[in-house]
C-alpha positions as CSV (number, residue, x, y, z in Angstrom):
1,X,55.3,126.4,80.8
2,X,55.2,123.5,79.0
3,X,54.9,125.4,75.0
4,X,58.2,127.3,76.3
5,X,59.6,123.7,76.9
6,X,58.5,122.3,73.6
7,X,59.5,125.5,71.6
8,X,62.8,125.2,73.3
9,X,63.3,121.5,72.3
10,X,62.4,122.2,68.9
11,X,64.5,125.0,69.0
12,X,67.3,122.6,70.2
13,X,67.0,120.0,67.4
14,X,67.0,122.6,64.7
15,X,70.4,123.6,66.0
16,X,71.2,119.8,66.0
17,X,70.5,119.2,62.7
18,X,72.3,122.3,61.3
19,X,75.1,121.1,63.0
20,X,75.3,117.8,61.6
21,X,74.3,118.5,58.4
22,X,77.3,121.6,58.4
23,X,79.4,118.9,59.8
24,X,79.0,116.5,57.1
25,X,79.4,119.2,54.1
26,X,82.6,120.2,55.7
27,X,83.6,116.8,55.8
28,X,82.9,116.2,51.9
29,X,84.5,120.1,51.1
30,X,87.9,118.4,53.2
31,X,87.7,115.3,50.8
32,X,87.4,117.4,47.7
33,X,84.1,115.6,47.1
34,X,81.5,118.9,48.2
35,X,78.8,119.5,45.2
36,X,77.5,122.7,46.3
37,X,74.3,122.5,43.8
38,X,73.6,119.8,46.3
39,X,74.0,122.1,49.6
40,X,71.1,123.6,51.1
41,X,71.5,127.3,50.4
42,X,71.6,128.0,54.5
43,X,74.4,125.7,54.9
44,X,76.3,127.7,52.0
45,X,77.9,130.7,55.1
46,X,79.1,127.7,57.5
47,X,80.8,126.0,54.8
48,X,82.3,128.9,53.0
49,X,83.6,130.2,56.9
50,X,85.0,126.8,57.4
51,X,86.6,127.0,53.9
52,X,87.9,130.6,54.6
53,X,89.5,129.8,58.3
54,X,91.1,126.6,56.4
55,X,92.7,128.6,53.8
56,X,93.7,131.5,56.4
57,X,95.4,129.2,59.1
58,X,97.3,127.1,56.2
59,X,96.4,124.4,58.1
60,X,97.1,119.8,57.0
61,X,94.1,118.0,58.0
62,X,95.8,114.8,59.7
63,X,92.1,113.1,60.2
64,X,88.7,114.0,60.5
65,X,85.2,112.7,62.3
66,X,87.5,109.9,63.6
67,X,85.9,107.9,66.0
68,X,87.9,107.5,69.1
69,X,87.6,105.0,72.3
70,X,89.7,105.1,75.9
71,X,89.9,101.4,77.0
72,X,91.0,102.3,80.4
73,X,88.5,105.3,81.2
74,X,85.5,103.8,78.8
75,X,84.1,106.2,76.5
76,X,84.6,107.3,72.9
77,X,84.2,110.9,71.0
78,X,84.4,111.5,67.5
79,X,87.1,113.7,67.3
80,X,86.1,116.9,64.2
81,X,89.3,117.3,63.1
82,X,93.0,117.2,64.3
83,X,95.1,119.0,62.1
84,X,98.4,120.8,62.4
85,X,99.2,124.9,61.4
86,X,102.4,125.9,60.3
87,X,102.6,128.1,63.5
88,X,101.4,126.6,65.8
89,X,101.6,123.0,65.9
90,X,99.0,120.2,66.0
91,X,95.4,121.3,67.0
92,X,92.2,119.1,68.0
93,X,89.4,121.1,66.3
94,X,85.5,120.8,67.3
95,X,83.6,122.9,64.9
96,X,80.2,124.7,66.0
97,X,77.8,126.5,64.1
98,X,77.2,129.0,66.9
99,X,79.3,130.1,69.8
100,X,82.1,128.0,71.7
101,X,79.9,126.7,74.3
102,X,81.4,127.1,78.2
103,X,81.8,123.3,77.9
104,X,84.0,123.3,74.8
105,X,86.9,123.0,76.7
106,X,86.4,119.9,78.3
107,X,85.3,118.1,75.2
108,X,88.2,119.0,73.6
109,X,90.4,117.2,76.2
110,X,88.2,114.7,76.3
111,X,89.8,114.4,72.5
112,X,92.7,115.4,73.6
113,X,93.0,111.9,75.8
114,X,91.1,110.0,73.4
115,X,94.0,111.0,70.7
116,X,96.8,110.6,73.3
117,X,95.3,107.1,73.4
118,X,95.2,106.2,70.0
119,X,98.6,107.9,68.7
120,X,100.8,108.6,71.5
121,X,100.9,111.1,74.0
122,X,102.3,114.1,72.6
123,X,101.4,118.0,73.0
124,X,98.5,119.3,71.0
125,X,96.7,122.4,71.4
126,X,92.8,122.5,71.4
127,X,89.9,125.0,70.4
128,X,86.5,125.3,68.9
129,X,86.0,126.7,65.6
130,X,83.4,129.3,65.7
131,X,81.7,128.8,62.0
132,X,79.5,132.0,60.3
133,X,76.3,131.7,59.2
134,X,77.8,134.9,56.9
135,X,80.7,133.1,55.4
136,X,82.8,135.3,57.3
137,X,86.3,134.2,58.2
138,X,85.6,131.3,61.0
139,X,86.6,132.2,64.5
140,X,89.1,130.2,66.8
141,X,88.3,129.8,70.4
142,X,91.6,128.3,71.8
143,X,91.5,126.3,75.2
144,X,95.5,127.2,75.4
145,X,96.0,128.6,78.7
146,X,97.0,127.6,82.2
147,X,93.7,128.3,82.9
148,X,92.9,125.4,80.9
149,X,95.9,123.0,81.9
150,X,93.8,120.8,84.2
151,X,90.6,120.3,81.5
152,X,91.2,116.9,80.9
153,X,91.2,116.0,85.0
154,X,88.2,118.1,85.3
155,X,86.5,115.9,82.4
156,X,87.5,112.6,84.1
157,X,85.6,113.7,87.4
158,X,82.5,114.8,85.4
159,X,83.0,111.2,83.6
160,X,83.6,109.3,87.1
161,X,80.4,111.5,88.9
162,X,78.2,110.7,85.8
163,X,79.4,107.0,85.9
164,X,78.4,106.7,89.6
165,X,75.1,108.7,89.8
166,X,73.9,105.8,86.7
167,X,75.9,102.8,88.6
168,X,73.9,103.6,92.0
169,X,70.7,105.1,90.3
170,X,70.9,108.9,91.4
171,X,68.2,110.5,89.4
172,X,69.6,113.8,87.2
């Protein structure tokens, strides 16, 4: 029905918002510069789980909401974070305010080129932060396995079938 539809949209820009307005606090509690008097008290749990994952992992913020662009397979990202952890290397981070979504893994190799563009091909590892609403200790959902070995190819023939369907005007 259509107020399913509009509840649903609504629904969906809520979440939108939350996650850009968790995305920028994070961003300011990275630089040091996060007044928390400022921060609206829903936002507090995200932050605080983001904080508490930080702290847990021991993990170097390299860069952060770094926009990105691929000259040869033309588009750009803004990549969350790329950091490395003592144990485990460097990492592109995307951090969500709810659940890893299916898709997760194929935007993170779409950072994952869009890095390997900018600073060299080199291996990182990949994952979506999971942040709590709670303040609980953030989750990570790696995309580490063989199963995601081919991401990145997989993400270049959405790209190219998107491209094509716009180029030869193929409704969605």
């Amino acid at each position: 029905s259509a107020a399913m539809s509009a509840a649903m949209s609504a629904a969906g820009s809520v979440a939108k918002s939350r996650g850009k307005a968790v995305h920028a606090a994070c961003h300011y509690l990275d630089e040091g510069k996060l007044d928390w008097g400022t921060l609206h008290p829903d936002l507090h749990g995200y932050v605080r789980s983001w904080d508490a994952f930080k702290s847990h992992c021991g993990l170097k913020i390299l860069d952060m909401e770094t926009p990105r662009y691929h000259p040869l397979y033309l588009f750009a990202g803004t990549l969350d974070r790329r950091v490395t952890m003592p144990q485990g290397g460097e990492w592109i981070l995307d951090l969500k305010t709810g659940p890893a979504p299916k898709w997760g893994c194929y935007q993170t190799a779409a950072y994952t080129l869009l890095a390997d563009n900018d600073l060299g091909k080199k291996p990182r590892k990949r994952g979506c932060v999971e942040l709590h609403v709670d303040g609980s200790l953030a989750t990570l959902v790696p995309y580490t396995g063989m199963e995601q070995f081919d991401d990145g190819l997989k993400f270049l023939s959405f790209l190219t079938t998107c491209n094509e369907r716009r180029i030869h005007g193929i409704a969605d």
